[in-house]
KOLLOGU-155672 format. One record per residue (C-alpha): residue number from 1; x, y, z. Coordinates in pm, 1 decimal, padded with zeros to 6 digits. Layout:
BEGIN
+-----+----------+----------+----------+
!   k !       xx !       yy !       zz !
+-----+----------+----------+----------+
! NUM !        X !        Y !        Z !
...
+-----+----------+----------+----------+
//
This chain:
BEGIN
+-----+----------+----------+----------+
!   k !       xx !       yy !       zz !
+-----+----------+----------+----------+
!   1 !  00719.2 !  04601.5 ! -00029.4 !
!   2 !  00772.0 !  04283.2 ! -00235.5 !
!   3 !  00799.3 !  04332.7 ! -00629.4 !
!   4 !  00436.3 !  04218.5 ! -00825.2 !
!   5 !  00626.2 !  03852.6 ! -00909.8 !
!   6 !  00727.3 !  03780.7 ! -00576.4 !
!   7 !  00703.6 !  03422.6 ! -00473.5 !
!   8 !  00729.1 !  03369.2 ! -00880.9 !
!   9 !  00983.7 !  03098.8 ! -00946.7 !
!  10 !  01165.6 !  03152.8 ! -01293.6 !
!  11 !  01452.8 !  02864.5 ! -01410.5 !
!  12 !  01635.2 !  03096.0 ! -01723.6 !
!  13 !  01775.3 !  02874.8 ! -01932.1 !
!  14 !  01874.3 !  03175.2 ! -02199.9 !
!  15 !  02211.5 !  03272.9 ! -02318.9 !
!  16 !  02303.3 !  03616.7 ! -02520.0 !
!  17 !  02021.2 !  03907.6 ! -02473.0 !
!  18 !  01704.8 !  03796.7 ! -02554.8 !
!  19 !  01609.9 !  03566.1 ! -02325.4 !
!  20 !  01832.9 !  03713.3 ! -02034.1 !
!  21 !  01667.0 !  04055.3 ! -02062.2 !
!  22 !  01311.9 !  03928.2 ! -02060.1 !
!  23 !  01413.3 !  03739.9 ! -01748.0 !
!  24 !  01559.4 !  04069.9 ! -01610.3 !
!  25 !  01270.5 !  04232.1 ! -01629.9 !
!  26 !  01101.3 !  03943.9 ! -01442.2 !
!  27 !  01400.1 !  03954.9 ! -01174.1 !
!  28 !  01286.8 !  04302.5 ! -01164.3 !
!  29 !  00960.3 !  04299.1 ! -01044.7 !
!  30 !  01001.9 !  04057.8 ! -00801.7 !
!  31 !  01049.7 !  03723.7 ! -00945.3 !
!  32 !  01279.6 !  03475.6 ! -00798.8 !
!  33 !  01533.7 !  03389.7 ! -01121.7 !
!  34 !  01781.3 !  03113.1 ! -01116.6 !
!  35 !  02022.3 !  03172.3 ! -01449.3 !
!  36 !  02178.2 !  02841.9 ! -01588.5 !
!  37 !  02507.7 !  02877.7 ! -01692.4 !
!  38 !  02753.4 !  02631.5 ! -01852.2 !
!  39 !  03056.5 !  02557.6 ! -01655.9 !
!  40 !  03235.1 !  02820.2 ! -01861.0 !
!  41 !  02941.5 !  03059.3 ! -01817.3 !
!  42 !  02761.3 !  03264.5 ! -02008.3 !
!  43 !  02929.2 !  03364.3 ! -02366.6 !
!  44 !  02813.0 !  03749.4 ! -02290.6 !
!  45 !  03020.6 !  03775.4 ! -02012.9 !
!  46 !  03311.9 !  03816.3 ! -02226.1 !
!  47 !  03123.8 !  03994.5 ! -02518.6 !
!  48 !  03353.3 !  04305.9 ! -02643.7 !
!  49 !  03569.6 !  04478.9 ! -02336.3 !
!  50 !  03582.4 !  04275.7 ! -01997.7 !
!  51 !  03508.2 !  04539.3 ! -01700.1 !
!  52 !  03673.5 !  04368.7 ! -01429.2 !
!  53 !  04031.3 !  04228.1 ! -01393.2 !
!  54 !  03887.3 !  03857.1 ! -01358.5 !
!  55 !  03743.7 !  03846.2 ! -01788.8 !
!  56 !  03391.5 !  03746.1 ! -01578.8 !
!  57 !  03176.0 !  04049.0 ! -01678.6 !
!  58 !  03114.4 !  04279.1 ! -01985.1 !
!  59 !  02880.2 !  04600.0 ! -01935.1 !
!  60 !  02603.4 !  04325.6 ! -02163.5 !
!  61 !  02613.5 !  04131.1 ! -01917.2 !
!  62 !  02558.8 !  04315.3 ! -01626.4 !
!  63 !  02261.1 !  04465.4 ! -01819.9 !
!  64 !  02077.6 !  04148.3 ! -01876.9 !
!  65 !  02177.3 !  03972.3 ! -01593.5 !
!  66 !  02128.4 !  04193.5 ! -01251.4 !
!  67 !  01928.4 !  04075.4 ! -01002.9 !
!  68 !  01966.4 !  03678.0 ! -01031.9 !
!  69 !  02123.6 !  03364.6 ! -00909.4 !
!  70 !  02374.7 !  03179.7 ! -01110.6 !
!  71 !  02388.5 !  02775.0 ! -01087.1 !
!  72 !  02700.7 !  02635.7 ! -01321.8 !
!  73 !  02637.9 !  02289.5 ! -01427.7 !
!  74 !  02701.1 !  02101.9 ! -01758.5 !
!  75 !  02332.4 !  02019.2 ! -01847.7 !
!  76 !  02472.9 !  01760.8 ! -02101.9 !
!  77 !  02574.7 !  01553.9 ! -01825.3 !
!  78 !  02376.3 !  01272.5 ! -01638.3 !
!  79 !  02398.8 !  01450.2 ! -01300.8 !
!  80 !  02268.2 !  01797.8 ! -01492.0 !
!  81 !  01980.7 !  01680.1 ! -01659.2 !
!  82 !  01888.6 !  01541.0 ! -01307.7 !
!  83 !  01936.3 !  01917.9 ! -01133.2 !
!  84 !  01674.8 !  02075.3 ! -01435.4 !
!  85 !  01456.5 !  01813.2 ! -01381.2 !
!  86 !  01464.4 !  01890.0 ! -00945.0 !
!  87 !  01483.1 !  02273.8 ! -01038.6 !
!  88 !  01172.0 !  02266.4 ! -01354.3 !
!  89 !  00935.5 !  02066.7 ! -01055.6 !
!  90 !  00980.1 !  02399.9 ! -00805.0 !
!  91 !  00944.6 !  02619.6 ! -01100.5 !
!  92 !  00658.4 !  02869.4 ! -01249.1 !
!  93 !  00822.8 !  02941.8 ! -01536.2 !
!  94 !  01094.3 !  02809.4 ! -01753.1 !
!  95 !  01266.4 !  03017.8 ! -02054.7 !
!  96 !  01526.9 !  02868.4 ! -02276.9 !
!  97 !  01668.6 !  02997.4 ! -02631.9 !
!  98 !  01819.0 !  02718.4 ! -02760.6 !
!  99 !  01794.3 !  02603.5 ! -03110.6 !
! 100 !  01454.6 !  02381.5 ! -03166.8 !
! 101 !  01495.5 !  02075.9 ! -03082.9 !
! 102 !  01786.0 !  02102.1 ! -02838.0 !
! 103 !  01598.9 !  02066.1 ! -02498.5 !
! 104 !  01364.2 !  01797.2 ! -02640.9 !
! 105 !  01762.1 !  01607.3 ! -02739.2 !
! 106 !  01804.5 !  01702.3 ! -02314.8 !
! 107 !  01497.1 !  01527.3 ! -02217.3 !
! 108 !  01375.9 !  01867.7 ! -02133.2 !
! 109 !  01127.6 !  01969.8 ! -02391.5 !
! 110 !  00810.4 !  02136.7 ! -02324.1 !
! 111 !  00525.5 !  01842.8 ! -02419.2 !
! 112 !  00768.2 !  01599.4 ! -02216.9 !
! 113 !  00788.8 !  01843.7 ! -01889.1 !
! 114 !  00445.3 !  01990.0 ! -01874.8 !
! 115 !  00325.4 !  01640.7 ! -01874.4 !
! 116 !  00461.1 !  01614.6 ! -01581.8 !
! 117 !  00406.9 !  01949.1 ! -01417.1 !
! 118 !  00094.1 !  02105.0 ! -01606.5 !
! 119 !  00143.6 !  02393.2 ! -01450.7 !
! 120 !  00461.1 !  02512.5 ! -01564.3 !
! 121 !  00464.2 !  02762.7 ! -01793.4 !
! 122 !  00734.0 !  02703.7 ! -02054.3 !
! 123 !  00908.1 !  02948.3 ! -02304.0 !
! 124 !  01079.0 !  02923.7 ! -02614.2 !
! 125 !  01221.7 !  03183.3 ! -02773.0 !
! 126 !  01359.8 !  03157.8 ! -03082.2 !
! 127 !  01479.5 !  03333.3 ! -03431.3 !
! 128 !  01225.8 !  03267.8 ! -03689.8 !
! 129 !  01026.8 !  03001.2 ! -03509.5 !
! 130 !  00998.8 !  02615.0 ! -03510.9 !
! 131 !  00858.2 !  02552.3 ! -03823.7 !
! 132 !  00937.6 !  02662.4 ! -04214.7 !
! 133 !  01236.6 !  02680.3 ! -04453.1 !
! 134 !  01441.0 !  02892.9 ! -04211.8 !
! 135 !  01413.2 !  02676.3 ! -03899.8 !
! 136 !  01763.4 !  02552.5 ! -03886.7 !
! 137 !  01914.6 !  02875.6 ! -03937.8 !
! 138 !  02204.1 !  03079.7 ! -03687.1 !
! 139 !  02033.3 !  03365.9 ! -03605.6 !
! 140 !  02151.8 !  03701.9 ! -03484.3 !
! 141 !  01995.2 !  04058.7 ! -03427.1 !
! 142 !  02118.4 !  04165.5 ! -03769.9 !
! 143 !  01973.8 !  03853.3 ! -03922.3 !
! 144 !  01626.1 !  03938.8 ! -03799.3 !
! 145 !  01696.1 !  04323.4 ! -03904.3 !
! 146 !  01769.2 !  04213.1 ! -04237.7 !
! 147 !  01457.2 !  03967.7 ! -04274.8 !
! 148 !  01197.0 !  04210.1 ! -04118.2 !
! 149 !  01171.8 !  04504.3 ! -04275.4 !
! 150 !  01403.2 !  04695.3 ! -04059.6 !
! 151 !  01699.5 !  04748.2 ! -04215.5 !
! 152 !  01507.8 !  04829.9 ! -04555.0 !
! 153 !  01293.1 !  05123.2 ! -04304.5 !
! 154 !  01639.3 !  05272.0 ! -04238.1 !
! 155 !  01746.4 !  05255.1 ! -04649.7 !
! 156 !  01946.4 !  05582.6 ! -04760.4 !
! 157 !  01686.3 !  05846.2 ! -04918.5 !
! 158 !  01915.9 !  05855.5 ! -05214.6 !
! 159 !  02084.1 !  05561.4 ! -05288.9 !
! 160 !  01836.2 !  05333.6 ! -05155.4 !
! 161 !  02096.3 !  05104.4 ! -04940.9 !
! 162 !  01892.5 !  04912.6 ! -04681.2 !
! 163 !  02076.9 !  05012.1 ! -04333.8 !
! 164 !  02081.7 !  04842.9 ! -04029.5 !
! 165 !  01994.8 !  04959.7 ! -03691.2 !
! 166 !  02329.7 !  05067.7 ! -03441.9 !
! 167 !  02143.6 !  04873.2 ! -03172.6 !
! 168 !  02035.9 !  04521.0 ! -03119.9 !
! 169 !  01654.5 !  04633.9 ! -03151.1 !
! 170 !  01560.4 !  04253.1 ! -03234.0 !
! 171 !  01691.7 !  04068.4 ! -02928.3 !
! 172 !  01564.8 !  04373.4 ! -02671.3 !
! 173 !  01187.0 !  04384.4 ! -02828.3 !
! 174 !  01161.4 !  04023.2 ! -02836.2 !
! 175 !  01248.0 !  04059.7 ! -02474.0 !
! 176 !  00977.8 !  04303.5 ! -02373.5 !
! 177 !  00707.0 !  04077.4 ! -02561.3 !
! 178 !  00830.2 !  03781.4 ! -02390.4 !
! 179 !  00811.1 !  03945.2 ! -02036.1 !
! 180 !  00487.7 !  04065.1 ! -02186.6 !
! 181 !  00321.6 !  03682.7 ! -02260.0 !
! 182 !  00468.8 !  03526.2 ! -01899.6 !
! 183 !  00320.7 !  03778.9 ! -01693.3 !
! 184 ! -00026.8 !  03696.8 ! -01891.9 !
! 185 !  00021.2 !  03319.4 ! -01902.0 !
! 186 !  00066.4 !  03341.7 ! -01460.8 !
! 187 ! -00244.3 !  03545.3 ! -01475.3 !
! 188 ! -00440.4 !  03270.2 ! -01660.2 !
! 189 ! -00288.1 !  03034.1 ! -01430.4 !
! 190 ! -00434.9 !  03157.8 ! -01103.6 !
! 191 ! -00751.4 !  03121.3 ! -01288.0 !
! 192 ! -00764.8 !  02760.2 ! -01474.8 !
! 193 ! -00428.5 !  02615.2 ! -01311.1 !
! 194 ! -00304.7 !  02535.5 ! -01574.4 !
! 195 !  00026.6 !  02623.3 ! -01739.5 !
! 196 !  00089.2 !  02678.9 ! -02108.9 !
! 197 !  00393.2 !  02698.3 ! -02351.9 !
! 198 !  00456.0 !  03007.2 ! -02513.8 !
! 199 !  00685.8 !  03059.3 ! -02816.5 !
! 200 !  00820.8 !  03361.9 ! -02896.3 !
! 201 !  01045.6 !  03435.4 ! -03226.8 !
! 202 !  01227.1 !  03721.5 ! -03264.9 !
! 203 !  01136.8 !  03795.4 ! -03654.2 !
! 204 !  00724.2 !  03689.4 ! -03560.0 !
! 205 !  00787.5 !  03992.7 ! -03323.5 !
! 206 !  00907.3 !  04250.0 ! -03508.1 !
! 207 !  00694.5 !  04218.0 ! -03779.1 !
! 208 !  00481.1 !  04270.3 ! -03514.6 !
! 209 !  00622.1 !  04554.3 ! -03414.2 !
! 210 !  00691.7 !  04717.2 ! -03763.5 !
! 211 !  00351.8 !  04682.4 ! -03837.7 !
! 212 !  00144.4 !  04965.6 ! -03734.1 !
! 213 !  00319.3 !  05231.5 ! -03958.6 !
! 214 !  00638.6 !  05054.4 ! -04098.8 !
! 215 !  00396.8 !  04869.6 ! -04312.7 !
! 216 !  00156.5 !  05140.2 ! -04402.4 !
! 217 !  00155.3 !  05057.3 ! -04776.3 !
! 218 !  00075.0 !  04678.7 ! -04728.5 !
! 219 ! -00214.6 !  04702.1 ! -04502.9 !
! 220 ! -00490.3 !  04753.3 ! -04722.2 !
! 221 ! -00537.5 !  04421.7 ! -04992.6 !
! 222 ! -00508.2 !  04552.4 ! -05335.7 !
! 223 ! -00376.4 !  04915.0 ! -05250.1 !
! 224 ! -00022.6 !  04821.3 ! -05222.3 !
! 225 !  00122.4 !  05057.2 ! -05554.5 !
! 226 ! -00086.0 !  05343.4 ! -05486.4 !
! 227 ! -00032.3 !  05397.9 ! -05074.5 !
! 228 !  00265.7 !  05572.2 ! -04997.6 !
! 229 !  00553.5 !  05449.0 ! -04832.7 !
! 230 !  00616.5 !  05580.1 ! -04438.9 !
! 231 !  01012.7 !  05536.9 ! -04523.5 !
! 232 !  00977.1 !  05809.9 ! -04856.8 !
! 233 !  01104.4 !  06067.3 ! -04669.3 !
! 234 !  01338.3 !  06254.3 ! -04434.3 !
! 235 !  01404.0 !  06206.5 ! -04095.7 !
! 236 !  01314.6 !  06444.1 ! -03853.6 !
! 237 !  01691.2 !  06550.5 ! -03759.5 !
! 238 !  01734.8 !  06910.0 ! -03785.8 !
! 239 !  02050.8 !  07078.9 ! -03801.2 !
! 240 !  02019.6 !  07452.2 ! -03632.1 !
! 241 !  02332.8 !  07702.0 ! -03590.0 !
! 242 !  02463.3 !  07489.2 ! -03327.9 !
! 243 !  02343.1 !  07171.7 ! -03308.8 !
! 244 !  02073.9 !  06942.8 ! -03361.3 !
! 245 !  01704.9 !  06919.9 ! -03272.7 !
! 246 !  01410.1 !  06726.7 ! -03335.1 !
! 247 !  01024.9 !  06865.8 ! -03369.9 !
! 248 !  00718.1 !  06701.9 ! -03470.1 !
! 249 !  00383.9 !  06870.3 ! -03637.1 !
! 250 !  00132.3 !  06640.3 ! -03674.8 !
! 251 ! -00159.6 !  06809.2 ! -03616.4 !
! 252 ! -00273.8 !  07152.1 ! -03697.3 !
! 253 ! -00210.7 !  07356.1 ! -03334.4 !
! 254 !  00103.7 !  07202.2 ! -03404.9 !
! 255 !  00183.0 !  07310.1 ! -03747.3 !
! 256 !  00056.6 !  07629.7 ! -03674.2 !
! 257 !  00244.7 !  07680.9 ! -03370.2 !
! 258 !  00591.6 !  07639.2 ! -03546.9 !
! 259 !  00450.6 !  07854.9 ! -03827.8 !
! 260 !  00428.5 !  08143.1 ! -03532.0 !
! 261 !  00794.8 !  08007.7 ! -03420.5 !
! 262 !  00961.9 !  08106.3 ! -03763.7 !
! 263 !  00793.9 !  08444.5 ! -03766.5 !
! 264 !  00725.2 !  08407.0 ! -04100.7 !
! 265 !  00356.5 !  08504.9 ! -04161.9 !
! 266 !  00361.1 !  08360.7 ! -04526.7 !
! 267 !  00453.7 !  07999.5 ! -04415.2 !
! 268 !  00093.9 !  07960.2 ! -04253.5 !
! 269 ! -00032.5 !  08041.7 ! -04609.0 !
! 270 !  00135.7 !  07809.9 ! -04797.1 !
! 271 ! -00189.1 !  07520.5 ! -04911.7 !
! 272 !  00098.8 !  07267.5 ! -04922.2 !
! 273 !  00060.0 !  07230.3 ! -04543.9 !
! 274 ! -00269.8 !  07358.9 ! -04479.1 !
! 275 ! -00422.1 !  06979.8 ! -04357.2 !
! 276 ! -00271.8 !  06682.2 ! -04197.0 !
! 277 ! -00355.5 !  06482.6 ! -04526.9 !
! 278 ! -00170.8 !  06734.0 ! -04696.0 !
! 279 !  00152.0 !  06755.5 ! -04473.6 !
! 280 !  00193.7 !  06363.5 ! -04490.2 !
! 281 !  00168.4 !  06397.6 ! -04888.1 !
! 282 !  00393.4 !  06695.9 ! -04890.2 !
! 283 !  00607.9 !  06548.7 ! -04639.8 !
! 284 !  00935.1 !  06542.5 ! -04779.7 !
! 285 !  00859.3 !  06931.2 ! -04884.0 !
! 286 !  00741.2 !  07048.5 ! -04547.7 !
! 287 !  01084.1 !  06852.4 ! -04343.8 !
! 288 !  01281.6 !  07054.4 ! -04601.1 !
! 289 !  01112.8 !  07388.0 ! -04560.5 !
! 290 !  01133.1 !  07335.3 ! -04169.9 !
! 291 !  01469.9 !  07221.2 ! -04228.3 !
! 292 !  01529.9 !  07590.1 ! -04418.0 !
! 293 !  01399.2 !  07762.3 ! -04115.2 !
! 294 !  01594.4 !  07587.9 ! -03823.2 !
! 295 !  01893.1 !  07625.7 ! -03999.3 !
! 296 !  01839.4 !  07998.3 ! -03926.6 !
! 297 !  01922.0 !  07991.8 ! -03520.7 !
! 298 !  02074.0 !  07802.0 ! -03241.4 !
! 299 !  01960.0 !  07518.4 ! -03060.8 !
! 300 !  01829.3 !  07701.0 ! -02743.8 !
! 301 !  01658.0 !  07993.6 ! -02941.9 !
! 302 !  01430.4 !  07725.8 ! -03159.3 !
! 303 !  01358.9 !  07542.3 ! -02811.9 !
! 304 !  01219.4 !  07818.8 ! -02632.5 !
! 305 !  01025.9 !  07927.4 ! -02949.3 !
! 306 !  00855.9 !  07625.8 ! -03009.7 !
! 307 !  00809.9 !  07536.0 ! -02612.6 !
! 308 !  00621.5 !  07882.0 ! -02618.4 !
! 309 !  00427.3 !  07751.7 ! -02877.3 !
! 310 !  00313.9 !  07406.5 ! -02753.1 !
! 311 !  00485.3 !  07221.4 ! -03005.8 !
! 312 !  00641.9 !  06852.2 ! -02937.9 !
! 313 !  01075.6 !  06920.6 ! -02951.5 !
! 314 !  01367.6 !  06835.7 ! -02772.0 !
! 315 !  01730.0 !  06860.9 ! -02852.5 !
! 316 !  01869.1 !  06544.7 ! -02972.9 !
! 317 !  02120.4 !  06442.9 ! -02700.5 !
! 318 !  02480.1 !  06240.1 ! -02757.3 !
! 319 !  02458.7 !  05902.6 ! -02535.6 !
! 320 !  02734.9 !  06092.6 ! -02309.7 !
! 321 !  02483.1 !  06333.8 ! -02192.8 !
! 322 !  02188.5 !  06145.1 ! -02115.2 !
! 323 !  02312.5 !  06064.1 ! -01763.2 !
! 324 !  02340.5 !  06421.3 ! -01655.8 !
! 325 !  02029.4 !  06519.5 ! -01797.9 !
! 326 !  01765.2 !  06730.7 ! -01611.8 !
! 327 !  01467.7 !  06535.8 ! -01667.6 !
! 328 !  01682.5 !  06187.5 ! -01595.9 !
! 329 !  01803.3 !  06372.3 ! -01289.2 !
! 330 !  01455.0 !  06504.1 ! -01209.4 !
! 331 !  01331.1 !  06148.5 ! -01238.0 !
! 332 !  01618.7 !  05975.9 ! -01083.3 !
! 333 !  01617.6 !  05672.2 ! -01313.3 !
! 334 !  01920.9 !  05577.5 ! -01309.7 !
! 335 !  02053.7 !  05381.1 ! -00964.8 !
! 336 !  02434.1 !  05304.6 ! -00897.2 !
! 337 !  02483.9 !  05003.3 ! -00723.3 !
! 338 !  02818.3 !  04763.4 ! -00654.7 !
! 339 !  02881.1 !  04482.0 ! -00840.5 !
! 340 !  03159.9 !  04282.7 ! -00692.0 !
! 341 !  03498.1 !  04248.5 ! -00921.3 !
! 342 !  03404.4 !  04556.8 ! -01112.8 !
! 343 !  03330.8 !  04847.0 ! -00911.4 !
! 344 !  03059.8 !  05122.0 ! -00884.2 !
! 345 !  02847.0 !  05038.9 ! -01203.5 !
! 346 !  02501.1 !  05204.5 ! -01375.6 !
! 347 !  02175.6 !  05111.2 ! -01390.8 !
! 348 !  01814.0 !  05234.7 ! -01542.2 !
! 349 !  01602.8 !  05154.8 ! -01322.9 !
! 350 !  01269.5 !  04942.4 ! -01393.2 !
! 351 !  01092.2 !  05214.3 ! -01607.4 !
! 352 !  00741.9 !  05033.4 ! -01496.9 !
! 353 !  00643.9 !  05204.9 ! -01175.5 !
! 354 !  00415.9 !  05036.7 ! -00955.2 !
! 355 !  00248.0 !  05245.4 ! -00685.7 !
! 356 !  00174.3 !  04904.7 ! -00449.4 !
! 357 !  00409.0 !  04594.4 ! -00566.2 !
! 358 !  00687.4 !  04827.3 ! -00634.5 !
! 359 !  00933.6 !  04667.0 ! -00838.0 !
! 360 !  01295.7 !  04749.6 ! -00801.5 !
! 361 !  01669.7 !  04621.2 ! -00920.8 !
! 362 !  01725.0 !  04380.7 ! -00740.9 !
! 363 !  02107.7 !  04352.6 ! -00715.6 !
! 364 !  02420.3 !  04302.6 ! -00906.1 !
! 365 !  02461.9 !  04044.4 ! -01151.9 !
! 366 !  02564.0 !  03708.2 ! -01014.3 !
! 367 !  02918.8 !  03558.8 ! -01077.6 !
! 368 !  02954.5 !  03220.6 ! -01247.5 !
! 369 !  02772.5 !  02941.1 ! -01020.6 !
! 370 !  02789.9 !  03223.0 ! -00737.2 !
! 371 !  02460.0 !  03033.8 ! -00602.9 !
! 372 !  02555.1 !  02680.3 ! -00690.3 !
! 373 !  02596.7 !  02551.2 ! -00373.4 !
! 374 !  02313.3 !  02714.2 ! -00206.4 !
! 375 !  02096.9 !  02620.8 ! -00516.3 !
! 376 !  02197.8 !  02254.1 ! -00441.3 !
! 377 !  02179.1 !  02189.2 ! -00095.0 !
! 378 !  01784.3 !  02344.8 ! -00151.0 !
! 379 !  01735.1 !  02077.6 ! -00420.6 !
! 380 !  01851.2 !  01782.0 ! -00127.6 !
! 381 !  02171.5 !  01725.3 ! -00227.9 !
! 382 !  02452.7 !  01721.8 !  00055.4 !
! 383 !  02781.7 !  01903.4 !  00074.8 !
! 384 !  02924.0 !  01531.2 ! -00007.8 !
! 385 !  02723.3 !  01512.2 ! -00322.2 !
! 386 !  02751.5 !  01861.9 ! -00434.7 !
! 387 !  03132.4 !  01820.1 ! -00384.1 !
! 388 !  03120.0 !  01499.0 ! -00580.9 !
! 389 !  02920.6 !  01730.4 ! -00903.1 !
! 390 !  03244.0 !  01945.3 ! -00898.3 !
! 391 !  03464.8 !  01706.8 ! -00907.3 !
! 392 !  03313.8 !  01565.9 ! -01205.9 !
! 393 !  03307.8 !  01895.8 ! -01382.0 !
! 394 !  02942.9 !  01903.2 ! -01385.5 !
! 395 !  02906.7 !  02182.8 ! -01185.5 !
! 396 !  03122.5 !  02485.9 ! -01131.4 !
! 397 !  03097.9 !  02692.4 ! -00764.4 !
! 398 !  03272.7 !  03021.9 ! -00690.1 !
! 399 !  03360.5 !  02879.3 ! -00379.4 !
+-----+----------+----------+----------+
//
C-alpha cells in the first residue's frame, strides 16, 4: 500500500537538517522527493566522521536524507536555472533554506514562480524570518537556542549559566512544523486549487514551542514578577543506589502512590505536598525529599515499587542501550536497511503509523546526482544534452 503522499511531487532545495528532515518525513509517507545538490553535494555529507571509504556520507546525512533522489547541478548556471524551472512546473511542493533573497537573485523566488504555477506550494524556511534587524544574520541551531529561550530554560540552578541543549533541537522542530504546514497547505489545495507559500523560521518556531510552559511567567499581562518561573527548580533526575531514574507526581493518585512506595507513612502527612498547587510551589522541596528517598535503593527495587503503584517512571537509559531495549524491541522501530558504500546502517522508523496509507522508509539515502540522468532524460533532455550539462560542470552524475 502506497504511503498517504503518494503521487506528491516534492523539489528539496534544502541543505544542512532543517529542511532535509522535513522533506524526510515527506519521503516517508509516500512523497516523491527530488534533493538538489550542488555539484560538490550536500555540505552534511561530510559533517563530523565520514562512514564510508568514498568521504560521500556521514550518519547526518543518512538521517535526513533516506528515501530520495539526488540531481547534481550548479543552479547558478544558465543550464541549472533552466532544470528548476522544468522540475518547479511538475512539482507540488518546493522547499528551499537559503538565505532571503537568494532564490529571488536565481529567478526562482516564490511571487515570481507561483505566478506561473499557482498551484505550487512553496516553502521557505529560514532562521529568524524575512523581515527585522536580524534578517541578514548566519544562523545555526545554537544561534536559535541562544535567542529563544532555550538555552536560558537549561541555566545551572546555582550559578545561573544559560546552557545549551546537546542536540540540534532547533533545526529538528522546525522540521516537524514544516512537514506539519505542507501536509495542510496540499489539503487546502484539493479544495480551492490553489497553492500557497509558507514560511517557516526556526526561532518563530520555537518560541512556539517553548511557549506552553517554558513561558509560564509571561503569559498573563501584568503578572510577570509575581508568577513563578517553570525553570526554578530541579530536574527530575534521580540518583538511586545504582543508577538513575526518572518519576513524575503530578497529580494526587500519583503523589500518593510514591508516598506508599517509600513506606514512609509520615511523608503522606507532610501539608507541603498535600495539593497539586502546593507541590508546584514546594517544588524544589518535594524533588529534594523524593530525591532523599530514592537515594535509599537500587534502580530495579524503586521501579517495581512505583509500577505497583501506578506511578509514571522509567529508568533513564544511556543512548547505547536504547537499541536493545524491550519496548523498542517490542515495537520494532528501528529497521536496518543497506545503504550502498557504507554497509548495514540504522534506522527509526516513521513513528506516525497509518493503519491504511501506511507510510514506510523508503530506502537508503541517494549518492551525489545518483538520479541525475534519469531525472533528466524525464525533463526531455537527451543523452546528447545531458552529456553536454556534464561536460560543462553543471551537472554531476554517478555514472
Amino acid at each position: 500500500m502506497a504511503g498517504p503522499l503518494s503521487g506528491v511531487r516534492v523539489l528539496d532545495l534544502t541543505a544542512v537538517v532543517s529542511g532535509p528532515y522535513a522533506t524526510m518525513f515527506l519521503a516517508d509517507q509516500g512523497a516523491d522527493v527530488l534533493k538538489i545538490e550542488p555539484t560538490g553535494g550536500d555540505g552534511t555529507r561530510r559533517s563530523r566522521t565520514p562512514i564510508d571509504a568514498n568521504g560521500e556520507f556521514s550518519a547526518l546525512f543518512v538521517s535526513c536524507n533516506r528515501g530520495k533522489r539526488s540531481l547534481s547541478i550548479d543552479i547558478k548556471s544558465e543550464a541549472g536555472r533552466e532544470v528548476l524551472a522544468r522540475l518547479a512546473a511538475q512539482s507540488d511542493v518546493l522547499v528551499q533554506n537559503f538565505r532571503p533573497g537568494t532564490m529571488e537573485r536565481l529567478g526562482l523566488g516564490h511571487e515570481e514562480l507561483r505566478k506561473k504555477y499557482p498551484r505550487l506550494i512553496y516553502v521557505s524556511i529560514s532562521g529568524v524570518g524575512d523581515s527585522g534587524p536580524y534578517v541578514k544574520k548566519r544562523v545555526y541551531d545554537p544561534i536559535v537556542q541562544a535567542l529563544s529561550g532555550f538555552a536560558d530554560i537549561q541555566s545551572q540552578p546555582v550559578t545561573n549559566r544559560p546552557q545549551m541543549i546537546r542536540t540540534i533541537v532547533c533545526d529538528k522542530t522546525t522540521s516537524v512544523f514544516t512537514a506539519q504546514a505542507v501536509s495542510s497547505a496540499l489539503y487546502a489545495r484539493e479544495k480551492t486549487g490553489q497553492g500557497d507559500h509558507i514560511q517557516v523560521a526556526m526561532r518563530d518556531t520555537m518560541i512556539s514551542y517553548l511557549w506552553p510552559e517554558g513561558m509560564m511567567q509571561y503569559t498573563v499581562v501584568g503578572k510577570e514578577a509575581t508568577t513563578m518561573d517553570p525553570n526554578d527548580r530541579p530536574d527530575l533526575v534521580f540518583k538511586t543506589s545504582d543508577g538513575y531514574i526518572t518519576a513524575g507526581t503530578i497529580s494526587d493518585s500519583e503523589w500518593e502512590g510514591f508516598c506508599r512506595a517509600t513506606g514512609d507513612p509520615d511523608l503522606a502527612k507532610d501539608e507541603r505536598f498535600a495539593t497539586p498547587g502546593a507541590r508546584f510551589v514546594n517544588a524544589t522541596a518535594r524533588i529534594n525529599k523524593m530525591q532523599d528517598y530514592i537515594g535509599q535503593r537500587t534502580t530495579a527495587e524503586w521501579l517495581k515499587r512505583l509500577d505497583e503503584n501506578d506511578v509514571p517512571c522509567s529508568p533513564i537509559l544511556r543512548r547505547s542501550e536504547i537499541v536493545s531495549n524491550e519496548q523498542v524491541i517490542a515495537r520494532g522501530l528501528i529497521e536496518e536497511f543497506d545503504q550502498p558504500t557504507v554497509g548495514r546502517v540504522r534506522q527509526p522508523k516513521p513513528a506516525a503509523i497509518f493503519e491504511v496509507n501506511r507510510a514506510s522508509i523508503g530506502g537508503p539515502a541517494p549518492r551525489v546526482g545518483e538520479h541525475s540522468r534519469a531525472v533528466l532524460r524525464e525533463l526531455g533532455y537527451s543523452d546528447a544534452d545531458v552529456d553536454k550539462m556534464i561536460a560543462d560542470k553543471a551537472v554531476r552524475a554517478v555514472n
